[in-house]
Rosetta silent file (secondary structure, phi, psi, omega in degrees, C-alpha in Angstrom):
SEQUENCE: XXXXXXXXXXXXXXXXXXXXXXXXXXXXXXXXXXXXXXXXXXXXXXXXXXXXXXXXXXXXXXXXXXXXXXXXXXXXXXXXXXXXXXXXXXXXXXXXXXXXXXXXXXXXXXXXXXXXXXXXXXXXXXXXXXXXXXXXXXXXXXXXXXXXXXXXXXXXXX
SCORE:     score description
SCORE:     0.000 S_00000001
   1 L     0.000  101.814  152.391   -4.936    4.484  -15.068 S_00000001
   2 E   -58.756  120.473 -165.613   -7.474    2.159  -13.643 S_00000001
   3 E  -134.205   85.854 -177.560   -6.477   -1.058  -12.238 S_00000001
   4 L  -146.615  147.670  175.157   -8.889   -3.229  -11.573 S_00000001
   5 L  -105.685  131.813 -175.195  -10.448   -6.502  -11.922 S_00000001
   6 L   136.611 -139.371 -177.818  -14.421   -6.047  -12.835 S_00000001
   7 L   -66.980   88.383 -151.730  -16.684   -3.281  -14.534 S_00000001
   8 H   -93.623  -43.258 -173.960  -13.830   -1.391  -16.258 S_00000001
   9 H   -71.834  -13.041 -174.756  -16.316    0.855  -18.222 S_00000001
  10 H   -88.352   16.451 -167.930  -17.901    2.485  -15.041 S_00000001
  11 L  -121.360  -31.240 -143.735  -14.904    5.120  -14.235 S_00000001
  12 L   -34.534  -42.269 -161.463  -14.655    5.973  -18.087 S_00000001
  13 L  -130.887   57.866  170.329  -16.718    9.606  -17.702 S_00000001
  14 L   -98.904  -18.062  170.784  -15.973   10.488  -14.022 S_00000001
  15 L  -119.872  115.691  177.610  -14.225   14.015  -14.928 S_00000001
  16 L   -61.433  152.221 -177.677  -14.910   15.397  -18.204 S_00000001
  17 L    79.715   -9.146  177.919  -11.763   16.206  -20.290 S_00000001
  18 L   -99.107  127.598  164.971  -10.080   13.491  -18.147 S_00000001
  19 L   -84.470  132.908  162.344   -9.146   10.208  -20.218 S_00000001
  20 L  -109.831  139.901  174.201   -9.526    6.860  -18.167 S_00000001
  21 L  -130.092   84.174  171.850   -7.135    4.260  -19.632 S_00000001
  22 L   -76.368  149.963  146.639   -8.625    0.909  -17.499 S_00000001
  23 E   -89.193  118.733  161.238   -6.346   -2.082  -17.268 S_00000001
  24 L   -87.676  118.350 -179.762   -8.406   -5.132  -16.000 S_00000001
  25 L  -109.571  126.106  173.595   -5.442   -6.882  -13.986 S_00000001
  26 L   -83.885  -43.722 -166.240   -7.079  -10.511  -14.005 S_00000001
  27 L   -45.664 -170.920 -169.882   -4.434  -12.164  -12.248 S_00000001
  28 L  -103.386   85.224 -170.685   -5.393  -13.441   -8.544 S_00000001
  29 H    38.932 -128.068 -171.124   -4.828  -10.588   -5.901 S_00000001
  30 H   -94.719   43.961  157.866   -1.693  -10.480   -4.601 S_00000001
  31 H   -93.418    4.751  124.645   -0.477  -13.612   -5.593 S_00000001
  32 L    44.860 -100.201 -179.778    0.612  -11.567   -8.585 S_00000001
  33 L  -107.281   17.512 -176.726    3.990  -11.648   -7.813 S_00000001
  34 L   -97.492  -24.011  163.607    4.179  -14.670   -5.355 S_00000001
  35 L  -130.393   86.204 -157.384    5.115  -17.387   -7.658 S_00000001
  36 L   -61.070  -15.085  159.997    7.023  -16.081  -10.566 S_00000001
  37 L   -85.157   -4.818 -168.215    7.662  -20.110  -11.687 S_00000001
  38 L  -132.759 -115.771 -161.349    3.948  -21.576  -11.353 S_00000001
  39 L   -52.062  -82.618 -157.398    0.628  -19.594  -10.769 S_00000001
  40 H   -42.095 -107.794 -138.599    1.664  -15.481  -10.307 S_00000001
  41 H   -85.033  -47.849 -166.868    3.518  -13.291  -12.788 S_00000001
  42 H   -45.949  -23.364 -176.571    3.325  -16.428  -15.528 S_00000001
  43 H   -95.130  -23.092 -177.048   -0.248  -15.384  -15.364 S_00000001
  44 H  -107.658  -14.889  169.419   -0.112  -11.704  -14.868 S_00000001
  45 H   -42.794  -61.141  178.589    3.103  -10.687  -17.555 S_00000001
  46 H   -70.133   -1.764  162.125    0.963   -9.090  -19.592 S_00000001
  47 H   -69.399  -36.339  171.940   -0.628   -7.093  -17.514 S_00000001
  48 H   -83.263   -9.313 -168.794    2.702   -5.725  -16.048 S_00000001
  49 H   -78.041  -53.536 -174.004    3.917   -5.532  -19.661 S_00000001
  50 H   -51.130  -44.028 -139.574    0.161   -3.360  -20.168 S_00000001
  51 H  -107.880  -53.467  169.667    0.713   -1.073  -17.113 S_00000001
  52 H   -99.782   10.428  142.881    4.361    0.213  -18.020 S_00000001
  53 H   -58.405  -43.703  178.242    3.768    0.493  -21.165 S_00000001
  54 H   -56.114  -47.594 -162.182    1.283    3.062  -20.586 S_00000001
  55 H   -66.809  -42.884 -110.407    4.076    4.509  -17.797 S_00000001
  56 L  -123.645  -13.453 -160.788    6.656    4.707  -20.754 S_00000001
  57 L   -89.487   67.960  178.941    4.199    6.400  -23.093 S_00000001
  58 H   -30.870  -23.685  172.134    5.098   10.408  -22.531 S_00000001
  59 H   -89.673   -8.196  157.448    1.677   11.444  -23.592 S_00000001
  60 H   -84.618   16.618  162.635   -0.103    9.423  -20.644 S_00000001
  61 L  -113.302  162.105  -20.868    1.219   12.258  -18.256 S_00000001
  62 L   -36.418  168.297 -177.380    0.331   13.303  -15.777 S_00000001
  63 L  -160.729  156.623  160.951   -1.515   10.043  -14.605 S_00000001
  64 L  -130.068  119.528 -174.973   -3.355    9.028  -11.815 S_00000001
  65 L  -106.651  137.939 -179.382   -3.520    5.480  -10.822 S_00000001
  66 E  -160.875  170.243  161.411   -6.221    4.066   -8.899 S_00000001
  67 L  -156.129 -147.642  164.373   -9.001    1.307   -8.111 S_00000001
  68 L   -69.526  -58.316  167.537  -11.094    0.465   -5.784 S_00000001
  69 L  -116.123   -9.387 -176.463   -8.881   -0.253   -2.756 S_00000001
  70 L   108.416  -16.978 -166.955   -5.351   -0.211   -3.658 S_00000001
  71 L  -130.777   11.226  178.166   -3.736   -3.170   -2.288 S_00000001
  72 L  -128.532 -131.063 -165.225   -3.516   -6.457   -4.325 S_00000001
  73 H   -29.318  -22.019  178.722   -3.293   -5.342   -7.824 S_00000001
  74 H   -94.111  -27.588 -171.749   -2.842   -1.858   -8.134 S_00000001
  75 H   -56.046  -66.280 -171.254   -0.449   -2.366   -4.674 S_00000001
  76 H   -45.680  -50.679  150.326    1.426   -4.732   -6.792 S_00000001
  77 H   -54.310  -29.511  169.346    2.038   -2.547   -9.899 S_00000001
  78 H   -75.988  -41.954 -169.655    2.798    0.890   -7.435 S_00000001
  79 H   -73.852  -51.104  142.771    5.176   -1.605   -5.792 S_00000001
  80 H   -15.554  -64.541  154.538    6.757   -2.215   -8.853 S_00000001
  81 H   -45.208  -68.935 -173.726    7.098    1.526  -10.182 S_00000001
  82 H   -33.814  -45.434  160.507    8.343    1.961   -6.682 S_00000001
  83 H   -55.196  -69.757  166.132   10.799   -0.296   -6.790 S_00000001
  84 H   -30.535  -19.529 -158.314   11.858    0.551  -10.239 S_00000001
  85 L  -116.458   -5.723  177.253   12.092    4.190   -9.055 S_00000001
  86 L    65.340   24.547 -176.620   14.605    3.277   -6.048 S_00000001
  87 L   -57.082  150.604 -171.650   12.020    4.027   -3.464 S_00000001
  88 L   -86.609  165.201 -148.835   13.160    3.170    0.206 S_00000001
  89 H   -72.701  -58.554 -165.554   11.712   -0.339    1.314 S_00000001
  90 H   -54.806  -61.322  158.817    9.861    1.954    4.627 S_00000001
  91 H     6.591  -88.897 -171.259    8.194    3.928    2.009 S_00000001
  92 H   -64.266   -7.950 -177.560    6.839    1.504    0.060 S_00000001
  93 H   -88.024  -51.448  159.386    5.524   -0.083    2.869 S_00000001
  94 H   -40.366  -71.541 -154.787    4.035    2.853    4.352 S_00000001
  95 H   -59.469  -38.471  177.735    2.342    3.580    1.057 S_00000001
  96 H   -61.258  -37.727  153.376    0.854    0.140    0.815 S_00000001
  97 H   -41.419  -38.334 -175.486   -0.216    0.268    4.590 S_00000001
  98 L  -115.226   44.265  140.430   -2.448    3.342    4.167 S_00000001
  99 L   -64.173  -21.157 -177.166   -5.061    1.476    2.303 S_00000001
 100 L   -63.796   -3.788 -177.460   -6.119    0.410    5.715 S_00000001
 101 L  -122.686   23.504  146.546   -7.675    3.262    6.116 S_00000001
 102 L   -91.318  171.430 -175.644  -10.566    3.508    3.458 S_00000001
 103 L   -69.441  119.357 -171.242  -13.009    0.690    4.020 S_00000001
 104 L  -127.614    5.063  171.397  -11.467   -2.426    2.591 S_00000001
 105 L    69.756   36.357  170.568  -13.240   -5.022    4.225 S_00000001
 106 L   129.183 -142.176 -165.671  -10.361   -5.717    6.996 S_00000001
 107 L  -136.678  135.764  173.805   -6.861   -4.992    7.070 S_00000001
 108 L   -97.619  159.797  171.681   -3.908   -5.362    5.358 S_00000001
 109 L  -126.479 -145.749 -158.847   -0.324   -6.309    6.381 S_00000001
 110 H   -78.037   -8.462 -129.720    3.059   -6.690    4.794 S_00000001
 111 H   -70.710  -61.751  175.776    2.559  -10.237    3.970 S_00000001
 112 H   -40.480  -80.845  176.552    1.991   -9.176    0.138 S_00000001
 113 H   -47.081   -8.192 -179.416    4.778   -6.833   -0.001 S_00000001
 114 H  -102.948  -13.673  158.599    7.377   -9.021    1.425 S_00000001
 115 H   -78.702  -22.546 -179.919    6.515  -11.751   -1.425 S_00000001
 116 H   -62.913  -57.876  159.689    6.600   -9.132   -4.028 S_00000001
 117 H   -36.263  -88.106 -167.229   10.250   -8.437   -2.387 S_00000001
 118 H   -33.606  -56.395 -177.929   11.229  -11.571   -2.055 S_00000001
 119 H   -61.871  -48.573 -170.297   10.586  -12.846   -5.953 S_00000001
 120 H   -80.019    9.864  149.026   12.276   -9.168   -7.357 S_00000001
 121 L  -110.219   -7.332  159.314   15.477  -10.507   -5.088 S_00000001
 122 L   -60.864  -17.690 -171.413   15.363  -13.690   -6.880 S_00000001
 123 L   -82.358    3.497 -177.247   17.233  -11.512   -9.808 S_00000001
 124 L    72.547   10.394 -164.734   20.150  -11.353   -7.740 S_00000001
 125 L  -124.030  161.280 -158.610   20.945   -7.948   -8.000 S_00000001
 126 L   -47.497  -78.683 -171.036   22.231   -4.917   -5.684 S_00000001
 127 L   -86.639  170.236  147.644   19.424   -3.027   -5.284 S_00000001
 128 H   -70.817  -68.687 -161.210   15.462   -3.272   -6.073 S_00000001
 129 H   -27.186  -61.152 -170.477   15.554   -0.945   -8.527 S_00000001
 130 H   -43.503  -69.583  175.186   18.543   -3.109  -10.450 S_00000001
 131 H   -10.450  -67.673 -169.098   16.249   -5.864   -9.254 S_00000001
 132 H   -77.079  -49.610  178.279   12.949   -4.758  -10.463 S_00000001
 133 H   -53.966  -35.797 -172.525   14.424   -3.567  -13.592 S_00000001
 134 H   -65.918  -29.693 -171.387   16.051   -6.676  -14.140 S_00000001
 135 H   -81.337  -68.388 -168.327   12.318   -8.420  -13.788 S_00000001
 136 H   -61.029    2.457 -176.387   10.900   -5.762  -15.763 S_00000001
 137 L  -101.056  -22.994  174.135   13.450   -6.589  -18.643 S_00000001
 138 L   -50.143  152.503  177.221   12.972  -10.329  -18.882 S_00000001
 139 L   -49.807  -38.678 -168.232   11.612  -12.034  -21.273 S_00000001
 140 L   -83.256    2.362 -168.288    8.665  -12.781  -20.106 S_00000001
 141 L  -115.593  -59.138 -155.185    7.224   -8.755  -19.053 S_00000001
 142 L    58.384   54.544 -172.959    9.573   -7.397  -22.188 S_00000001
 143 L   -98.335  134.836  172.915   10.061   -3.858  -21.211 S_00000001
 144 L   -37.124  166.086  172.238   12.740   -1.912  -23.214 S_00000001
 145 L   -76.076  -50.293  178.113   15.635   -0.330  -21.722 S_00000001
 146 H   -47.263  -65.426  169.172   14.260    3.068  -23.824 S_00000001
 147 H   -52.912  -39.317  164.665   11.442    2.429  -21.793 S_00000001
 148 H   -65.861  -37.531 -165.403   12.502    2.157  -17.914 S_00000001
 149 H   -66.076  -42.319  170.519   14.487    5.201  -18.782 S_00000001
 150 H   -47.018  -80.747 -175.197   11.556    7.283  -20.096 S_00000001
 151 H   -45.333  -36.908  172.016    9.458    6.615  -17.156 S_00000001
 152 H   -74.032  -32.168  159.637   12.411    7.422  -14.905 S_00000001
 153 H   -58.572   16.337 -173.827   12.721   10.528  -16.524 S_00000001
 154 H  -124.436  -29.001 -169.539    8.956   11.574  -16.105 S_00000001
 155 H  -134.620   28.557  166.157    8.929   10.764  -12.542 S_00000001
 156 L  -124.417  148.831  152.587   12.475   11.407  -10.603 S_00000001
 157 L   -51.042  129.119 -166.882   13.787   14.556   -9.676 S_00000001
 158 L  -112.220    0.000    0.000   16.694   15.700  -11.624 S_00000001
């Protein structure tokens, strides 16, 4: 799964026998998720709608997700799944953190991950997971129930 905003068509034939399925996430870096009433996810639903559908789809696994660096758009959709997946918060933070170390043209901090947090705790609910599920169920993303469940079942430990 390719997640990127740009030349989408340039990863298509990097392994033979491997299918690339890019996603162009258009939305504006990480603001994404930072204002789920104006500018962010009103602009970006369908893109999170595009991205777990494909997770919910049993015949896109295995998958590999990638882009160029990792931390505004595809960070935002892995922080999602992550969430969704009941990953602990130092985890996900870790994982987002060790983009710093390919060349990214500076550094990142948390600042992005703590707005993604923040909006998927606007739902009011126990957990992230509930949270994030609760996001990913809204009207405005539309993911099935059928669907979160599938995806948890492809990628939790039973």
């Amino acid at each position: 799964l390719y997640v990127e905003n740009g030349n989408r068509a340039k990863y298509t034939d990097i392994i033979p026998g491997i299918n690339c399925a890019p996603i162009g996430i258009y939305a504006e870096k990480a603001a994404l998720l930072q204002d789920l009433d104006n500018q962010g996810l009103t602009s970006g639903y369908a893109q999170v709608k595009q991205v777990f559908d494909f997770y919910s789809d049993p015949a896109n696994y295995p998958n590999f997700v990638h882009c160029y660096i990792g931390t505004d758009r595809t960070g935002c959709m892995c922080y999602l799944l992550e969430s969704l997946l009941g990953m602990k918060d130092e985890d996900m933070y870790r994982d987002y953190l060790w983009s710093n170390f390919g060349l990214i043209n500076g550094t990142r901090d948390l600042g992005a991950i703590r707005n993604y947090e923040r909006k998927l705790k606007s739902f009011g609910k126990a957990t992230m997971a509930e949270n994030c599920e609760a996001f990913l169920k809204s009207a405005q993303v539309g993911i099935s129930q059928q669907q979160i469940d599938t995806i948890r079942e492809f990628l939790l430990e039973k």
